[in-house]
PDB file of N, CA, C and O in Angstrom:
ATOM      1  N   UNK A   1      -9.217   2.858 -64.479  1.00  0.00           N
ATOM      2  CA  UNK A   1      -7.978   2.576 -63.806  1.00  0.00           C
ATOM      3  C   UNK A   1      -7.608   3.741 -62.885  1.00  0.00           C
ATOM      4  O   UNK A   1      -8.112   4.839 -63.121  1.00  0.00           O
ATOM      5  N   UNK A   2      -6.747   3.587 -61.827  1.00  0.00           N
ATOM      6  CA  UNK A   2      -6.782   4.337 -61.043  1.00  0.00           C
ATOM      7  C   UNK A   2      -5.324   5.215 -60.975  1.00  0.00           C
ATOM      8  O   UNK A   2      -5.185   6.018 -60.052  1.00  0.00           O
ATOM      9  N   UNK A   3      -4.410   5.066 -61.825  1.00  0.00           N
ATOM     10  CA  UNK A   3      -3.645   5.742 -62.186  1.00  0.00           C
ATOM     11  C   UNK A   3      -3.721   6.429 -63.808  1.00  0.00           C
ATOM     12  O   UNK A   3      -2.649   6.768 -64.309  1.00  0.00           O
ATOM     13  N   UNK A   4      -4.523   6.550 -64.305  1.00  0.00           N
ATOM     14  CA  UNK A   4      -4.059   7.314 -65.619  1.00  0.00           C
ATOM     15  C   UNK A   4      -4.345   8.767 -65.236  1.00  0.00           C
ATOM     16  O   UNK A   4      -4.904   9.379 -64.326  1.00  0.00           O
ATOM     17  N   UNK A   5      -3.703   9.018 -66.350  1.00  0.00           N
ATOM     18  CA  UNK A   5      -3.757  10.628 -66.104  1.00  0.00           C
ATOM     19  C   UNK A   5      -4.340  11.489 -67.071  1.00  0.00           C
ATOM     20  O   UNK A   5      -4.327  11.127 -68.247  1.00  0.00           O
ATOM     21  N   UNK A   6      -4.825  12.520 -66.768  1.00  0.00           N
ATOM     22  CA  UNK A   6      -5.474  13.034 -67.607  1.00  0.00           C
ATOM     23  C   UNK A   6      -4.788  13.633 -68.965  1.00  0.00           C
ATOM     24  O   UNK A   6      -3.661  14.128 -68.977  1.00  0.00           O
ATOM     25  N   UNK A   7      -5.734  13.500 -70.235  1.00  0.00           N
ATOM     26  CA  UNK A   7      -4.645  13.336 -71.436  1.00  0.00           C
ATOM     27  C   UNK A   7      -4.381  15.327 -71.462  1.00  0.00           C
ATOM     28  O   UNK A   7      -5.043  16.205 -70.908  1.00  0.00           O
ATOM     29  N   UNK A   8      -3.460  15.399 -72.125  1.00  0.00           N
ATOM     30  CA  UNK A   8      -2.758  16.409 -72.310  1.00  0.00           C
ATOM     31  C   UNK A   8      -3.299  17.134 -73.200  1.00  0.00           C
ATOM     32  O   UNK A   8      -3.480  16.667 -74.324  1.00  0.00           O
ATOM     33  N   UNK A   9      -3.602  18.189 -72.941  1.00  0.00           N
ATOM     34  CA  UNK A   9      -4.299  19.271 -73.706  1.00  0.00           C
ATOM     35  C   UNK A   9      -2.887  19.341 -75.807  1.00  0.00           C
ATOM     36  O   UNK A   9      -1.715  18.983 -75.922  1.00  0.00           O
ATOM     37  N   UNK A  10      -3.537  19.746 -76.547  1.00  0.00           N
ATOM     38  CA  UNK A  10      -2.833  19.632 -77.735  1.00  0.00           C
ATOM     39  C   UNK A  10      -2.125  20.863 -77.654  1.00  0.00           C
ATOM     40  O   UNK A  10      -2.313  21.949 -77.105  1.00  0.00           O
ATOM     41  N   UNK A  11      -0.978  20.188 -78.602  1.00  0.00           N
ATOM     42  CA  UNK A  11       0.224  21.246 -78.354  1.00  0.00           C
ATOM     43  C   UNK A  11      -0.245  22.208 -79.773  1.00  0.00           C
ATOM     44  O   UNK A  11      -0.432  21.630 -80.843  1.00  0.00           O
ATOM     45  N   UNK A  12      -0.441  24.002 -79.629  1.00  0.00           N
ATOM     46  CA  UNK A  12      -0.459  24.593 -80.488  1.00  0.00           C
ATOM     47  C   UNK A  12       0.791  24.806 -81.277  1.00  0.00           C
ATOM     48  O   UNK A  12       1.765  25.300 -80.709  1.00  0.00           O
ATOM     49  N   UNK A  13       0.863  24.372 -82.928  1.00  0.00           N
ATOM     50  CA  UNK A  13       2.111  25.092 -83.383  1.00  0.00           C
ATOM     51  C   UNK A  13       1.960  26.258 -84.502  1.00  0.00           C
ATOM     52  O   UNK A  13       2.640  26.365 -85.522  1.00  0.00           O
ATOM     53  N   UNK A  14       1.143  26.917 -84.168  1.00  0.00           N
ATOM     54  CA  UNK A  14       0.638  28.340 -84.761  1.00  0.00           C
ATOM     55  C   UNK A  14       0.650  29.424 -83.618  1.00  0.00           C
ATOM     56  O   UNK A  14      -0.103  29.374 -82.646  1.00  0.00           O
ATOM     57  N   UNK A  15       1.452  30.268 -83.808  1.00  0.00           N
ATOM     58  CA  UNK A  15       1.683  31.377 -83.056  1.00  0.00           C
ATOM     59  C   UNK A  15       2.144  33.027 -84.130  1.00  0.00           C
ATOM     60  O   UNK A  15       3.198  33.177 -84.748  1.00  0.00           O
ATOM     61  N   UNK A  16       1.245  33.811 -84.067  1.00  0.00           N
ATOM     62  CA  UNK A  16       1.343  35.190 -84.928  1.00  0.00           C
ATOM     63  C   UNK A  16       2.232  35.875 -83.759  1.00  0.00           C
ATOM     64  O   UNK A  16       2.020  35.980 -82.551  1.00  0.00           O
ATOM     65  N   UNK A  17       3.220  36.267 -84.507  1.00  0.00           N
ATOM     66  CA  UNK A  17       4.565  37.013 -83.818  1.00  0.00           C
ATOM     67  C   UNK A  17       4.311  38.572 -84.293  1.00  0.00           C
ATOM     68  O   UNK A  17       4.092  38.877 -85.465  1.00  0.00           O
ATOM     69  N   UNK A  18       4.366  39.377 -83.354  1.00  0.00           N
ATOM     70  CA  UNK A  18       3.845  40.548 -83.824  1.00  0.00           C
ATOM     71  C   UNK A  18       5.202  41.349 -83.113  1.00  0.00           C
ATOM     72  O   UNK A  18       5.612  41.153 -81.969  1.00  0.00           O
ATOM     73  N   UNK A  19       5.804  42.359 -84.180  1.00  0.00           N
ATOM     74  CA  UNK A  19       7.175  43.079 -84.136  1.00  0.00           C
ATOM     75  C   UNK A  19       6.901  43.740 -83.237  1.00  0.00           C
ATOM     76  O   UNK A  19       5.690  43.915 -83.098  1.00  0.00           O
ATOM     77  N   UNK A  20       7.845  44.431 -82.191  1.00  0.00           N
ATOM     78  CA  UNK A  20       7.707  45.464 -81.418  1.00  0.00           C
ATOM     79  C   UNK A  20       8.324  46.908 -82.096  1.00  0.00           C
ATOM     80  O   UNK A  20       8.371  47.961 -81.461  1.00  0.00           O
ATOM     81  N   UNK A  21       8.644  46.800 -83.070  1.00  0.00           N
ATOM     82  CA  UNK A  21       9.185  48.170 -83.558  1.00  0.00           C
ATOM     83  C   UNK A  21       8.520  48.477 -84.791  1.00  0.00           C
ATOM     84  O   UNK A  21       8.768  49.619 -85.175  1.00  0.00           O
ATOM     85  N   UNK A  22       7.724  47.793 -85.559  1.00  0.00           N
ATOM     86  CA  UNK A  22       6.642  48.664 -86.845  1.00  0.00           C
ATOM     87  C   UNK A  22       5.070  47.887 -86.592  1.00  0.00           C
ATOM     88  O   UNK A  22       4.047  48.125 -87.234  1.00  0.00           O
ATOM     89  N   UNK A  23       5.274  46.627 -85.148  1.00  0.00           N
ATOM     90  CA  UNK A  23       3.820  46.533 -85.388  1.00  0.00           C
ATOM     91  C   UNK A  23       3.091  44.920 -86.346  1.00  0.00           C
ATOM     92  O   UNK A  23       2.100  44.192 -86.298  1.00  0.00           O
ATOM     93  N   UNK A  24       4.303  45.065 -87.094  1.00  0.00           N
ATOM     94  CA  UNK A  24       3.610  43.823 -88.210  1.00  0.00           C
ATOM     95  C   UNK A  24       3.542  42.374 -87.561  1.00  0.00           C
ATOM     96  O   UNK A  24       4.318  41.849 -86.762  1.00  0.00           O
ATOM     97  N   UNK A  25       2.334  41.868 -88.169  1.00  0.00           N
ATOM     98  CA  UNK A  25       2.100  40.735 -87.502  1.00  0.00           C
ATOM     99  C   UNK A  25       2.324  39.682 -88.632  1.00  0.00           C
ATOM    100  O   UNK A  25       2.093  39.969 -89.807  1.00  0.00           O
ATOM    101  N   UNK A  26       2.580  38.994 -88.417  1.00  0.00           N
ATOM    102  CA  UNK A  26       2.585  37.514 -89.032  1.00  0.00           C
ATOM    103  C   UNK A  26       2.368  35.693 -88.342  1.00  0.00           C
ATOM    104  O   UNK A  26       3.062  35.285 -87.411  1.00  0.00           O
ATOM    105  N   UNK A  27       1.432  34.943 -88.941  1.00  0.00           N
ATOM    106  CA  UNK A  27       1.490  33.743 -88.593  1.00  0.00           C
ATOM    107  C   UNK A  27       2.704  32.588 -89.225  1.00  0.00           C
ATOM    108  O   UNK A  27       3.146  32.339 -90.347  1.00  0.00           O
ATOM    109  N   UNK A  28       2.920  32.125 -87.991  1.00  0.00           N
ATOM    110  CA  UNK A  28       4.387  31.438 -88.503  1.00  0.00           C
ATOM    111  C   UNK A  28       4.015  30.120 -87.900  1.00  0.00           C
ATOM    112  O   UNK A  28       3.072  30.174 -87.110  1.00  0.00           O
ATOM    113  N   UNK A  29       4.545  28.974 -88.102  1.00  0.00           N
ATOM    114  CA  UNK A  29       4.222  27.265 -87.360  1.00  0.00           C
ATOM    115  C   UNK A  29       5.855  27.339 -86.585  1.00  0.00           C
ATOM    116  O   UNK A  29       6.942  27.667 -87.059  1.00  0.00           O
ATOM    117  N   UNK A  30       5.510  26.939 -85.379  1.00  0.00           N
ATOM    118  CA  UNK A  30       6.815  27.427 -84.377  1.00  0.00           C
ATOM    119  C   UNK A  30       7.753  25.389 -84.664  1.00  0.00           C
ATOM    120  O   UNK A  30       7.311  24.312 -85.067  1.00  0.00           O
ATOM    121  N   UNK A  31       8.698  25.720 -84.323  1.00  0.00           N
ATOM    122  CA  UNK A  31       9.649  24.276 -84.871  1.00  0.00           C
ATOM    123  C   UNK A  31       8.942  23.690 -83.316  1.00  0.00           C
ATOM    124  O   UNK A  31       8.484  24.494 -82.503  1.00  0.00           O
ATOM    125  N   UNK A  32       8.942  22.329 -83.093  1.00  0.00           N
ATOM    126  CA  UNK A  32       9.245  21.340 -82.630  1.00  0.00           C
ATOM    127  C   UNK A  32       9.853  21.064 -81.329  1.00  0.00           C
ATOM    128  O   UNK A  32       9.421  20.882 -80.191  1.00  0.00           O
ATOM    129  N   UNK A  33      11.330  21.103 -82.045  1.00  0.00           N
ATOM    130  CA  UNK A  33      12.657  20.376 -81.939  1.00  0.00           C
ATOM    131  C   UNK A  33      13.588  21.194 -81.395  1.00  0.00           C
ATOM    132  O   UNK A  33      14.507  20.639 -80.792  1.00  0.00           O
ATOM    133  N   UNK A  34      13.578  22.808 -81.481  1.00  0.00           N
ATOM    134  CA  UNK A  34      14.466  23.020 -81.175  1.00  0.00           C
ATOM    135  C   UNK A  34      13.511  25.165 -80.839  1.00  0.00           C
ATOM    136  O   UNK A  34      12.494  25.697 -81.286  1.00  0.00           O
ATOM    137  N   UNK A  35      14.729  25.675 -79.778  1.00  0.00           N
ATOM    138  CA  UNK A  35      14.105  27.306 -79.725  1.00  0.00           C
ATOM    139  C   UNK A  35      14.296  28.028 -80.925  1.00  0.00           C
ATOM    140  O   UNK A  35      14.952  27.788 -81.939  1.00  0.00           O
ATOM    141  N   UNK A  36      13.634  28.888 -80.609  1.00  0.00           N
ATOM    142  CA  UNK A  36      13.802  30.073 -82.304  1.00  0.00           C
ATOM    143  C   UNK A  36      14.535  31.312 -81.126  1.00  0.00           C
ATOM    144  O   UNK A  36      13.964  31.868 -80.187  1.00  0.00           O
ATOM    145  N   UNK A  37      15.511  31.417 -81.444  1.00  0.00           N
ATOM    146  CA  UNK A  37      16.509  32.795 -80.526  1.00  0.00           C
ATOM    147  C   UNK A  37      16.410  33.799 -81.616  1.00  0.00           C
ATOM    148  O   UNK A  37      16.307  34.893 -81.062  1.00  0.00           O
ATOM    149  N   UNK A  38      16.393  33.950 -82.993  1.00  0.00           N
ATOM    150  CA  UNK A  38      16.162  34.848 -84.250  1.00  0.00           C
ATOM    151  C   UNK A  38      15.072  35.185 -84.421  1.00  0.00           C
ATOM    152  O   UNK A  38      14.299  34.473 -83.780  1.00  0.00           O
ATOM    153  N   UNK A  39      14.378  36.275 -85.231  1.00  0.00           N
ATOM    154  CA  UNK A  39      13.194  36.211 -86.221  1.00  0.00           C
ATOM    155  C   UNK A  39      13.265  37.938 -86.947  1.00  0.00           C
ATOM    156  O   UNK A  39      13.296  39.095 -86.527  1.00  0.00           O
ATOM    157  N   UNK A  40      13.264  37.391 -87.950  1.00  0.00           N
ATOM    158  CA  UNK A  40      13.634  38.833 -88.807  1.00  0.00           C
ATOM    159  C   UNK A  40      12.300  39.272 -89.411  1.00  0.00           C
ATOM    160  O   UNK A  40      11.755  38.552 -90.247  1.00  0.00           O
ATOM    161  N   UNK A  41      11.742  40.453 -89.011  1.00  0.00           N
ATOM    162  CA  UNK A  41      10.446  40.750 -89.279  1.00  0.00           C
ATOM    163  C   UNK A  41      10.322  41.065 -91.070  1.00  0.00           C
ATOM    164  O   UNK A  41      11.117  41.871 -91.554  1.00  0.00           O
ATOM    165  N   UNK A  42       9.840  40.744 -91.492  1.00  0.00           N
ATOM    166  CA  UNK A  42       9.615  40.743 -93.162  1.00  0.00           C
ATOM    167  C   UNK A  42       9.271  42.034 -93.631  1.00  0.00           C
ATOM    168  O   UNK A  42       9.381  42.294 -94.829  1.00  0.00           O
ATOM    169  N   UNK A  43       8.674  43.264 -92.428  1.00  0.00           N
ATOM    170  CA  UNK A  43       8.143  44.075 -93.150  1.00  0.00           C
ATOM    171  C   UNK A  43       9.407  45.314 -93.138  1.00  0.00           C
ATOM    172  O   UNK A  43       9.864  45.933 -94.098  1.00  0.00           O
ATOM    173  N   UNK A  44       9.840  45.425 -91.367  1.00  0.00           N
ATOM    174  CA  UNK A  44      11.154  46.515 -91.277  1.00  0.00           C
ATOM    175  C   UNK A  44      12.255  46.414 -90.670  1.00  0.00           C
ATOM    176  O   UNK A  44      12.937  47.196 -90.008  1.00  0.00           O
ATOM    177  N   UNK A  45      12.446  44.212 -91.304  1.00  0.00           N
ATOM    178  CA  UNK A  45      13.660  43.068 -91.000  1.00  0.00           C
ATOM    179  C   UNK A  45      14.269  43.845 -89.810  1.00  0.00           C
ATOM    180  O   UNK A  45      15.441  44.172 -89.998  1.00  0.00           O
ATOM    181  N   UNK A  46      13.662  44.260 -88.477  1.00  0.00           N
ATOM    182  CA  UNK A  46      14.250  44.262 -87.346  1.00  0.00           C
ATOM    183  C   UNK A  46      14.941  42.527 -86.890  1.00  0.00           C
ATOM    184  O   UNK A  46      14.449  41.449 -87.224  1.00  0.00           O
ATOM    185  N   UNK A  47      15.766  42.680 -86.335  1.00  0.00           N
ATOM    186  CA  UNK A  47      15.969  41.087 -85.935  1.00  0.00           C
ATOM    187  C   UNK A  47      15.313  40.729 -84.268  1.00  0.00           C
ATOM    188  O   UNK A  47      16.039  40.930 -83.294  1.00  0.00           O
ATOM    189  N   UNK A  48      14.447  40.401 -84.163  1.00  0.00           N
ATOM    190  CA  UNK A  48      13.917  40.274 -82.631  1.00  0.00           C
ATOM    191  C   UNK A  48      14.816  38.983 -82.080  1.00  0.00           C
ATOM    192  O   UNK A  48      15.440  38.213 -82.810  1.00  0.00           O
ATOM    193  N   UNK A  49      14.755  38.935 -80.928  1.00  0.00           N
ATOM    194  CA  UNK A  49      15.730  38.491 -80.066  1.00  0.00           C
ATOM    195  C   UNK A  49      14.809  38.462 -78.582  1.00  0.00           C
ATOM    196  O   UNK A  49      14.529  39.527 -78.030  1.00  0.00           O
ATOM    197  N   UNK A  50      14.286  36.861 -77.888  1.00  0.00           N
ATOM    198  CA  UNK A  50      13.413  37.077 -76.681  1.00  0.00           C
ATOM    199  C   UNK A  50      13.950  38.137 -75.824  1.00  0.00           C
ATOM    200  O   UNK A  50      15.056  38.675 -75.870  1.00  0.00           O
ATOM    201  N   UNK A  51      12.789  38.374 -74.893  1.00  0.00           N
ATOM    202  CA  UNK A  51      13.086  38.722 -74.220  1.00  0.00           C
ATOM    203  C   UNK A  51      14.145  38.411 -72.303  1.00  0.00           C
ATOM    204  O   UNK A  51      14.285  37.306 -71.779  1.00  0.00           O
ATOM    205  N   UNK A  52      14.553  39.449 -71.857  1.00  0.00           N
ATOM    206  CA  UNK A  52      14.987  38.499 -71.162  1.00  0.00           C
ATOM    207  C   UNK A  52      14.014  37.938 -69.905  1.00  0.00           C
ATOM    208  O   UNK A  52      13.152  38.621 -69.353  1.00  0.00           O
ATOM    209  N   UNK A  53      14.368  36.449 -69.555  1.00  0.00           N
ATOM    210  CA  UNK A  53      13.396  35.640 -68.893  1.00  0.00           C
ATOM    211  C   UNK A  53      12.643  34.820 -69.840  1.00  0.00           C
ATOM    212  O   UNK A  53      12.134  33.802 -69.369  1.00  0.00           O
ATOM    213  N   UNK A  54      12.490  35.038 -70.957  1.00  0.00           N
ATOM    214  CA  UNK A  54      12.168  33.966 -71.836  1.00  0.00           C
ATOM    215  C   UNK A  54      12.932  33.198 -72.844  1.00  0.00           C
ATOM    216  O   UNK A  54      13.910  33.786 -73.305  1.00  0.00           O
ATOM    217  N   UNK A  55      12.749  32.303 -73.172  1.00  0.00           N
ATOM    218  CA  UNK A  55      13.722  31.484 -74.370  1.00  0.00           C
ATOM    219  C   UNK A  55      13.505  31.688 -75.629  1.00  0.00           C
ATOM    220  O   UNK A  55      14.435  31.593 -76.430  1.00  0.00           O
ATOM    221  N   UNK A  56      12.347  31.978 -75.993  1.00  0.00           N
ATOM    222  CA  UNK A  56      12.638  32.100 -77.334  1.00  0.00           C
ATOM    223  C   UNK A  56      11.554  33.235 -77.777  1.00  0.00           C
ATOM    224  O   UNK A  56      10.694  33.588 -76.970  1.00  0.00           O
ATOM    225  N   UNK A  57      11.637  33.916 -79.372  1.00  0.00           N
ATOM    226  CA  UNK A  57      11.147  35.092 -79.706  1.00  0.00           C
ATOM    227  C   UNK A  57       9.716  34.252 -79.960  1.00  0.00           C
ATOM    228  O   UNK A  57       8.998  34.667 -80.870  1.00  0.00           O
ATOM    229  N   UNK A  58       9.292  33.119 -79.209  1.00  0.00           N
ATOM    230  CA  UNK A  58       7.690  32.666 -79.548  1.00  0.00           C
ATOM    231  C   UNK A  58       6.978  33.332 -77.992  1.00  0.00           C
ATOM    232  O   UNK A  58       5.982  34.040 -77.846  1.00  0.00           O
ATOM    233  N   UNK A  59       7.837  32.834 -77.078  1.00  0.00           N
ATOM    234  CA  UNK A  59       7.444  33.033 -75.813  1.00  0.00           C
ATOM    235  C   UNK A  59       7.290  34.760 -75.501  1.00  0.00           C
ATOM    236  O   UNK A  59       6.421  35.108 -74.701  1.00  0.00           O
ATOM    237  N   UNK A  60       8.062  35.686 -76.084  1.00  0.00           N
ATOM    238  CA  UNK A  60       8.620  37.063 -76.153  1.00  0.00           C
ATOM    239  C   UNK A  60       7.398  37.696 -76.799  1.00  0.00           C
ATOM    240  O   UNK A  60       6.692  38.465 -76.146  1.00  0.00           O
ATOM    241  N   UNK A  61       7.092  37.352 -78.237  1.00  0.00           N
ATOM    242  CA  UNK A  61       6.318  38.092 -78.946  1.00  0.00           C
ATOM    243  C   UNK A  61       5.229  37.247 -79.794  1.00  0.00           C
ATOM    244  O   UNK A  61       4.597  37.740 -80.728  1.00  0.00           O
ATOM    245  N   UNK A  62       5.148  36.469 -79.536  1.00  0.00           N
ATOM    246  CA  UNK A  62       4.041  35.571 -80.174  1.00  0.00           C
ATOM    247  C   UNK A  62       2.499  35.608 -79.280  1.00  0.00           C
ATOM    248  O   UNK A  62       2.437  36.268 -78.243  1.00  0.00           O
ATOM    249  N   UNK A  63       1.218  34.792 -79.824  1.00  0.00           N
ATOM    250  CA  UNK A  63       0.218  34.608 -79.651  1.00  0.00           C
ATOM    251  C   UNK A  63       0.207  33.442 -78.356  1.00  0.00           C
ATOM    252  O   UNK A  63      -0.426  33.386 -77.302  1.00  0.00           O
ATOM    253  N   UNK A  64       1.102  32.668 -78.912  1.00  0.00           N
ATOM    254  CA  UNK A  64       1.480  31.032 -78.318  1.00  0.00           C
ATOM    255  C   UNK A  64       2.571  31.061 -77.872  1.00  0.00           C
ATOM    256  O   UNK A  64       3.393  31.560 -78.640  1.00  0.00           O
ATOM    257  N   UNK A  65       3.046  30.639 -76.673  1.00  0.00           N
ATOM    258  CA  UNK A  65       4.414  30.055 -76.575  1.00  0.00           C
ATOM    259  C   UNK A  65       4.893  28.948 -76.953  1.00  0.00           C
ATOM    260  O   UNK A  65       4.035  28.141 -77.311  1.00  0.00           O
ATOM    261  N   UNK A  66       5.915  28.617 -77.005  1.00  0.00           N
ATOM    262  CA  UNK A  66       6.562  27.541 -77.877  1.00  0.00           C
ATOM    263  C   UNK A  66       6.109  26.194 -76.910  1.00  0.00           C
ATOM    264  O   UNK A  66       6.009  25.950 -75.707  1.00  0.00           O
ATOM    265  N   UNK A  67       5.930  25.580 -78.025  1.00  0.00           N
ATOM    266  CA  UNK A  67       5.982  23.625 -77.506  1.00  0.00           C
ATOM    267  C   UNK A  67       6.315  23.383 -76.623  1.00  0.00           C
ATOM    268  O   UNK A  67       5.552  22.933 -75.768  1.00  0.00           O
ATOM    269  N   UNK A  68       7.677  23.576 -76.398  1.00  0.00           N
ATOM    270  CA  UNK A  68       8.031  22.627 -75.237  1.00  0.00           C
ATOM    271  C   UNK A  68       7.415  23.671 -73.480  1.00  0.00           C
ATOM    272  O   UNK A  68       6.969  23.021 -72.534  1.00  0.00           O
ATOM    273  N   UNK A  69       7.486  24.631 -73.436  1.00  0.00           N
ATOM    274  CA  UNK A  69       6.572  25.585 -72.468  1.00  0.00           C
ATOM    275  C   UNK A  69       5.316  24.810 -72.283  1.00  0.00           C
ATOM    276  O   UNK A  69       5.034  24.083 -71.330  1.00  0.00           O
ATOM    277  N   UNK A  70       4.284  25.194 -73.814  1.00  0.00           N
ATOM    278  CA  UNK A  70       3.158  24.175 -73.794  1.00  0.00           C
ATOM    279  C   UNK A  70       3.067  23.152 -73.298  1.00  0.00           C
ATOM    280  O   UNK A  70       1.879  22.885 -73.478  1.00  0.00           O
ATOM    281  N   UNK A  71       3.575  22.200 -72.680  1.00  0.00           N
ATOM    282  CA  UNK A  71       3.989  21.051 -72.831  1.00  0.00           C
ATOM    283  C   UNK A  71       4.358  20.912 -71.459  1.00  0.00           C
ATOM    284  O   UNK A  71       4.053  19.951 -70.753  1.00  0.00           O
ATOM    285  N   UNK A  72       4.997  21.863 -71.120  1.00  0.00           N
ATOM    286  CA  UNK A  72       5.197  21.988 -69.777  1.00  0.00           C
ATOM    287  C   UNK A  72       4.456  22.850 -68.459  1.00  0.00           C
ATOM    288  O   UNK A  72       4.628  22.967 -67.246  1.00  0.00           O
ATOM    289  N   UNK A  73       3.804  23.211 -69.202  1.00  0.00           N
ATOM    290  CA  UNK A  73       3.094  24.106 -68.642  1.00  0.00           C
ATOM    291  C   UNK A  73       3.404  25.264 -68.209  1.00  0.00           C
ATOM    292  O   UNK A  73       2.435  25.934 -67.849  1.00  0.00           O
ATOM    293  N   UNK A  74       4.631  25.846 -68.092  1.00  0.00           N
ATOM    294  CA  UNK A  74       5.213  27.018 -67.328  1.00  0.00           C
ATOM    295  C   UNK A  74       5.819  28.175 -68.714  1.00  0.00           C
ATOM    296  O   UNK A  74       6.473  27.930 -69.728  1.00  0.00           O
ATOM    297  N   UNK A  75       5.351  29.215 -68.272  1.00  0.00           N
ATOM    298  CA  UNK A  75       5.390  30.490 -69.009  1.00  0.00           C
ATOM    299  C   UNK A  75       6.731  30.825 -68.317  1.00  0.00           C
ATOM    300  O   UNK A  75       6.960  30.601 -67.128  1.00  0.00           O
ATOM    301  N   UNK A  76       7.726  31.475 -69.332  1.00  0.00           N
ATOM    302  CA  UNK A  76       8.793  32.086 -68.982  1.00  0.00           C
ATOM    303  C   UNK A  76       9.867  30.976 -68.327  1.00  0.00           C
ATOM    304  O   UNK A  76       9.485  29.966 -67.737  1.00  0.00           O
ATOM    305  N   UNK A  77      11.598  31.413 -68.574  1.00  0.00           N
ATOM    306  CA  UNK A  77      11.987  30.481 -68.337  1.00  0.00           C
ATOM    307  C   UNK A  77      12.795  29.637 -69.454  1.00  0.00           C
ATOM    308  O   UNK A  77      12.122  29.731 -70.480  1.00  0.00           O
ATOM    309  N   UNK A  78      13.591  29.094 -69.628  1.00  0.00           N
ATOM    310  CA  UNK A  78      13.836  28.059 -70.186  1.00  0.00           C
ATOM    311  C   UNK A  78      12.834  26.932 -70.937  1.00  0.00           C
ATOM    312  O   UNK A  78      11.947  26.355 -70.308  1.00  0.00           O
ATOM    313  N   UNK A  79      13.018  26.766 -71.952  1.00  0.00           N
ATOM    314  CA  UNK A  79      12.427  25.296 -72.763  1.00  0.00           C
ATOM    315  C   UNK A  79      13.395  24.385 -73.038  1.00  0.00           C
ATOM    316  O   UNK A  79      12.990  23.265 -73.351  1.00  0.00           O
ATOM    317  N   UNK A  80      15.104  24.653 -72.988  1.00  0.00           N
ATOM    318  CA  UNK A  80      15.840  23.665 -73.982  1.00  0.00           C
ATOM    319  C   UNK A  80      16.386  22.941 -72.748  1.00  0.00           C
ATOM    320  O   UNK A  80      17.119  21.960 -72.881  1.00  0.00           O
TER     321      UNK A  80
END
């Protein structure tokens, strides 16, 4: 057919968020549905907070950016 489109690459929801102030990394499954603006590091509970120009602490400090980015294709920016 001469309109389909090519299928959409899969959305990753595994992204290792790695602290900017002791370093520690962790794998976390990023939500869905909604941004993560929090994330309290487990090892020296800094509270990270994106950066600015990004929406959420997946896009900021993660492996992956969040879903809806994925999804959209564009790094930085708004997702909600």
């Amino acid at each position: 057919m001469a309109n389909e489109q090519p299928p959409s690459p899969a959305v990753v929801l595994q992204s290792t968020l790695t602290c900017p102030e002791c370093g520690h990394a962790k794998t976390e499954t990023m939500p869905t549905d909604a941004c993560q603006w929090f994330y309290e590091c487990e090892q020296c509970h800094a509270v990270l907070k994106p950066k600015p120009g990004d929406c959420c602490v997946y896009c900021s400090y993660g492996t992956v950016p969040c879903p809806p980015i994925q999804q959209s294709g564009q790094r930085g920016g708004c997702c909600c």
